[in-house]
C-alpha positions as CSV (number, residue, x, y, z in Angstrom):
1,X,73.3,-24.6,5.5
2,X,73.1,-26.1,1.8
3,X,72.2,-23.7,-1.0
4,X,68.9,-24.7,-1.3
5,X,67.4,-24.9,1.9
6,X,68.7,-20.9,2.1
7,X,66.6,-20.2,-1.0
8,X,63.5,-22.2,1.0
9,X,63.9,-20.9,4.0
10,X,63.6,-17.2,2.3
11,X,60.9,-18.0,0.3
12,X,59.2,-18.6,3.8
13,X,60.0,-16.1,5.1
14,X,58.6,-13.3,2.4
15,X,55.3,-15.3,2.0
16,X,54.0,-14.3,5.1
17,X,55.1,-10.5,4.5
18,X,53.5,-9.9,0.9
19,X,49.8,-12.1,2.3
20,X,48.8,-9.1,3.7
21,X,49.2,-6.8,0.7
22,X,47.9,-9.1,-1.9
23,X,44.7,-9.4,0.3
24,X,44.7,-5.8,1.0
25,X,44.7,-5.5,-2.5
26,X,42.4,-8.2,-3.3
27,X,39.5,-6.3,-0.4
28,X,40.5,-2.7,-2.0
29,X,39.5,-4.2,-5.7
30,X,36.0,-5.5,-4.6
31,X,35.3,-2.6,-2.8
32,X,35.8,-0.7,-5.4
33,X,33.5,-2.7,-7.8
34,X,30.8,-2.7,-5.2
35,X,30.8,0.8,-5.0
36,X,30.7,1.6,-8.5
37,X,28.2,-1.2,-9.2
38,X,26.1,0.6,-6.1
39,X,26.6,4.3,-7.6
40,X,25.2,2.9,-11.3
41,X,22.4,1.1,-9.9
42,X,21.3,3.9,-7.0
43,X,19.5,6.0,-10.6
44,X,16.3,6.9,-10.7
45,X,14.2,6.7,-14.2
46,X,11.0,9.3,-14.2
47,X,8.5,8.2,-16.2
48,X,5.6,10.6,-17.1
49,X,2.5,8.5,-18.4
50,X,0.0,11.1,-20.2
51,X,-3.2,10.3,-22.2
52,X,-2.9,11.4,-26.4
53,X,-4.6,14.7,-26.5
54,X,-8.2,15.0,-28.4
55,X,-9.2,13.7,-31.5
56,X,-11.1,14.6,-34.8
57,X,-14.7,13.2,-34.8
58,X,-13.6,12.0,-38.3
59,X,-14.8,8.4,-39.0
60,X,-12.4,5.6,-39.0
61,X,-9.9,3.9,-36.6
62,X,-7.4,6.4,-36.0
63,X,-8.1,9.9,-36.7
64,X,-6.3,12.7,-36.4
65,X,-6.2,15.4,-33.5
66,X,-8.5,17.7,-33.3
67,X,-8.0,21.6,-33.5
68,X,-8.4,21.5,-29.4
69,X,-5.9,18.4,-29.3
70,X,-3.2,20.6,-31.6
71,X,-3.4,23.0,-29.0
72,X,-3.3,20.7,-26.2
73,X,-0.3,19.2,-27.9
74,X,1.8,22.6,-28.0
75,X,0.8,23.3,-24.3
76,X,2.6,20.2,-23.6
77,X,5.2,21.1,-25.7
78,X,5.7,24.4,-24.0
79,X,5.6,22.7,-20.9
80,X,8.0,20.7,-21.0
81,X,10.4,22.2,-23.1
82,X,11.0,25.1,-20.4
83,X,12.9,22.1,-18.3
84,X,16.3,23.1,-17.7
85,X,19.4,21.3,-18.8
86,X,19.6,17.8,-17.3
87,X,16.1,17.9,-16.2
88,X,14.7,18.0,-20.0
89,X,13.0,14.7,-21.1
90,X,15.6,12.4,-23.0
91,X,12.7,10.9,-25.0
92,X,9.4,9.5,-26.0
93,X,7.5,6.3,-26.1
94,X,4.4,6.6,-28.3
95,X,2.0,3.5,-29.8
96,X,1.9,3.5,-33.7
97,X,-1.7,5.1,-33.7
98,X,-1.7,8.7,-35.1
99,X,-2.9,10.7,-32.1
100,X,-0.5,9.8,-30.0
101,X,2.7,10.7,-32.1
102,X,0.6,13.9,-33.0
103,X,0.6,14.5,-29.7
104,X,4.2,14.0,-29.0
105,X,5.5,15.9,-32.0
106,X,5.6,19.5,-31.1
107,X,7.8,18.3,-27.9
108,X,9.7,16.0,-30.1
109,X,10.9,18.5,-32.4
110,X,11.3,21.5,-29.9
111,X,13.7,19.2,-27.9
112,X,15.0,17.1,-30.7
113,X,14.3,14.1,-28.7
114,X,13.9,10.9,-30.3
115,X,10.5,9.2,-30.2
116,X,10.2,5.3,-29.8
117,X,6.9,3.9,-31.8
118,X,5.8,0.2,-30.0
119,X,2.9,-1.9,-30.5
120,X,-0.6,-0.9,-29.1
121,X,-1.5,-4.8,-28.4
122,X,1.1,-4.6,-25.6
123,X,1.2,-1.8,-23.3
124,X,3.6,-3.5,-21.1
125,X,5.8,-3.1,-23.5
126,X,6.2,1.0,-23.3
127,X,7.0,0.8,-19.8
128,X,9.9,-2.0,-20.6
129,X,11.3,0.3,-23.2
130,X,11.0,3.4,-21.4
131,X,12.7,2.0,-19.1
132,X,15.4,0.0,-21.0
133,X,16.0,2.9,-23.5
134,X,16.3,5.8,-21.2
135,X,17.5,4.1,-17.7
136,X,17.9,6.8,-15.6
137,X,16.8,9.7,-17.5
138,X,13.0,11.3,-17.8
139,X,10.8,10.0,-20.2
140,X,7.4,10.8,-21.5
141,X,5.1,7.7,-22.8
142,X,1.8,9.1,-24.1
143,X,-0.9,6.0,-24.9
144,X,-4.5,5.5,-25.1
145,X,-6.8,5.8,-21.8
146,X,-7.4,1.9,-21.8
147,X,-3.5,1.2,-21.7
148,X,-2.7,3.8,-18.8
149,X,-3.7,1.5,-16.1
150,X,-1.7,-0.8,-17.1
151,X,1.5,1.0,-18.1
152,X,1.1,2.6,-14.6
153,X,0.2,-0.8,-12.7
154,X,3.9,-1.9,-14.5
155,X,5.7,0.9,-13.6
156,X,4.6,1.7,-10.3
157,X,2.9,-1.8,-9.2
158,X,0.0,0.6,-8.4
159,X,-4.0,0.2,-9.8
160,X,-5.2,3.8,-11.3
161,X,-8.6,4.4,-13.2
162,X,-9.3,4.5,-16.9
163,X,-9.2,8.1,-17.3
164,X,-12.8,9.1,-18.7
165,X,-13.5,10.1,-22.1
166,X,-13.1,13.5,-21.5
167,X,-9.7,13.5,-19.2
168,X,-6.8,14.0,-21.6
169,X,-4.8,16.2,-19.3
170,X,-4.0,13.7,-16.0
171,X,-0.4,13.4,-15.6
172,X,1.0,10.3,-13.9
173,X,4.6,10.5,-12.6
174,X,6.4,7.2,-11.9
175,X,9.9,7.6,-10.2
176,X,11.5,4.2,-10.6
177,X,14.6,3.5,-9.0
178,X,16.7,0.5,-9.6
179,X,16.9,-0.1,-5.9
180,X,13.9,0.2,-3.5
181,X,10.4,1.1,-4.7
182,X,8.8,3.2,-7.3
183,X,6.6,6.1,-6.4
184,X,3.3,7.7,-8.2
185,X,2.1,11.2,-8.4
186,X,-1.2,12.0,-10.3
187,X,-1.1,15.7,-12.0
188,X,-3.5,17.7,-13.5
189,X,-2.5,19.7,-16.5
190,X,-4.0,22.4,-18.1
């Protein structure tokens, strides 16, 4: 047999042995990707949507809490802060108005949590960055009682009332995974 039809005919014949490994390795690779890609996406974000607590009778378009809304402010701050370690909230999402980061700042700075200030016109727009920012970790947005509905309907895909003028301690809690569907619990805080 010439020379080259030896090196051929062995080439054939190692082809057929090495197909299996290389798609063996091929399967093993994507399995592994899928599973890792499954495990990343399987989180869960908790979102807690909360009212800004009470406000001055002051004149003008954003006053300042109240002496009952200070207080209400670091009962929030109490309560949350006694959240173990890897349950604790991760952050904040808070309009620009003044009630709502008063409200927020006694947990803020007990936790050392970072707060994230977006527009009021948009309400949307805390439940896309509470959920952008801190994907998979707990995270309090705190708005005014015309936006709750809708942070909530974004959330959760689920209609909830204005809360009335004198609710500033109904708690909704949005668990939204990244595969299946989101969940609401209503609370009532002290």
């Amino acid at each position: 047999m010439p020379e080259t039809m030896r090196k051929e005919h062995a080439k054939l014949r190692r082809r057929p042995f090495l197909t299996p490994l290389w798609l063996t390795s091929i399967a093993g690779a994507a399995a592994l990707i899928i599973a890792s890609w499954f495990f990343l996406s399987a989180s869960t974000t908790m979102v807690f949507v909360l009212r800004h607590a009470e406000t001055s009778t002051a004149p003008g378009d954003d006053p300042e809490l109240s002496m009952a809304g200070k207080l209400r402010a670091e009962r929030l701050s109490a309560v949350f802060a006694r959240a173990t370690e890897g349950t604790a909230l991760d952050g904040v999402v808070v309009n620009e108005w003044r009630r709502t980061q008063q409200t927020v700042q006694p947990l803020a700075n007990a936790l050392g949590i970072p707060v994230v200030v977006v527009s009021s016109t948009d309400p949307r727009e805390a439940a896309h960055r509470a959920l952008d920012d801190f994907d998979g970790s707990p995270v309090l947005i705190v708005a005014d009682a015309d936006a709750i509905p809708r942070i909530v309907k974004e959330l959760s895909g689920k209609d909830v009332p204005v809360p009335l003028a004198t609710d500033f301690g109904t708690l909704y809690v949005v668990a939204h995974p990244h595969l299946g569907r989101s969940s609401l619990v209503m609370l009532r805080l002290p």
